[in-house]
N, C-alpha and C positions, 0 to 999 in steps of 0.2 A: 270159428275153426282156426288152428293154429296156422295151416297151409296158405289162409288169405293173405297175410301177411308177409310172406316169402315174396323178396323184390330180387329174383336170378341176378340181377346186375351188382348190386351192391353186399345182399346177404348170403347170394350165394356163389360161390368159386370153383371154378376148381382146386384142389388140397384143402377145400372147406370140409369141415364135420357137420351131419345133419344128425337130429332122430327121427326114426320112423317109428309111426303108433300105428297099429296093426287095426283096419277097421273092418276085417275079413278074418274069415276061419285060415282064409290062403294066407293072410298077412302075416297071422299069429304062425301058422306053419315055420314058414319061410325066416324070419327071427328068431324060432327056436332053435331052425337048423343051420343058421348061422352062428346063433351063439352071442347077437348083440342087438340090442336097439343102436348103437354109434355107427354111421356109414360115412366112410371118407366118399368124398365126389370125384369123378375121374374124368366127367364129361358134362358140362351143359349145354345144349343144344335143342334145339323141337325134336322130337321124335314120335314117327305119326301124326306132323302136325299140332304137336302139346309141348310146350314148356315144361321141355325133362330134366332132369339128371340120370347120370348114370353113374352109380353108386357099388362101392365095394364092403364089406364089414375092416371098421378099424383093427389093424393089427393082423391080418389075413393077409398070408403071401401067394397063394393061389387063388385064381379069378372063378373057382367052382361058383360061387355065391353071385356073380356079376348080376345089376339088373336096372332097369329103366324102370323111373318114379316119374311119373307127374308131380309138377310141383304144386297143380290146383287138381281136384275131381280125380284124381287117383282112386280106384273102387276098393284096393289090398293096404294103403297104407295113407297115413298125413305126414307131411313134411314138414320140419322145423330147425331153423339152425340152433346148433349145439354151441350155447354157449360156456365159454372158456376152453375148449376140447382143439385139440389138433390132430390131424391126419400125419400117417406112415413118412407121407413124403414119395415112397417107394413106387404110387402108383400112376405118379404122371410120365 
């Protein structure tokens, strides 16, 4: 799985870009009505106890879309850093 591999310290940031791969009907949802698999990060931190992110859709100036990832065992999506990709900037 691509998500094993996610090391929060190094690969991921904040003003980092991830993709999310939808492993749910809800995943697939939620990326269609966002409008992207690229998600800038705006927060890593545990949340519930899990090594999250909290992620926005790239290029999205309002936080409709705002959401907590696991970055392991996520039931809605896998996490991966995007590589070569940059974030807004705008959402830290």
């Amino acid at each position: 799985m691509a998500d094993q591999s996610i090391q929060p310290d190094r690969d991921i940031q904040i003003g980092s870009v991830v993709r999310l791969t939808p492993r749910s009907r809800k995943g697939q949802s939620r990326l269609r009505e966002a409008g992207s698999d690229l998600w800038e990060v705006i927060d890593v931190r545990p949340f519930n106890g899990w090594p999250s992110v909290l992620v926005n859709p790239v290029n999205h100036t309002n936080h409709r879309h705002l959401r907590w990832v696991r970055l392991q065992g996520d039931l809605d999506f896998s996490v991966e850093a995007a590589e070569h990709e940059t974030g807004t900037g705008k959402a830290a």
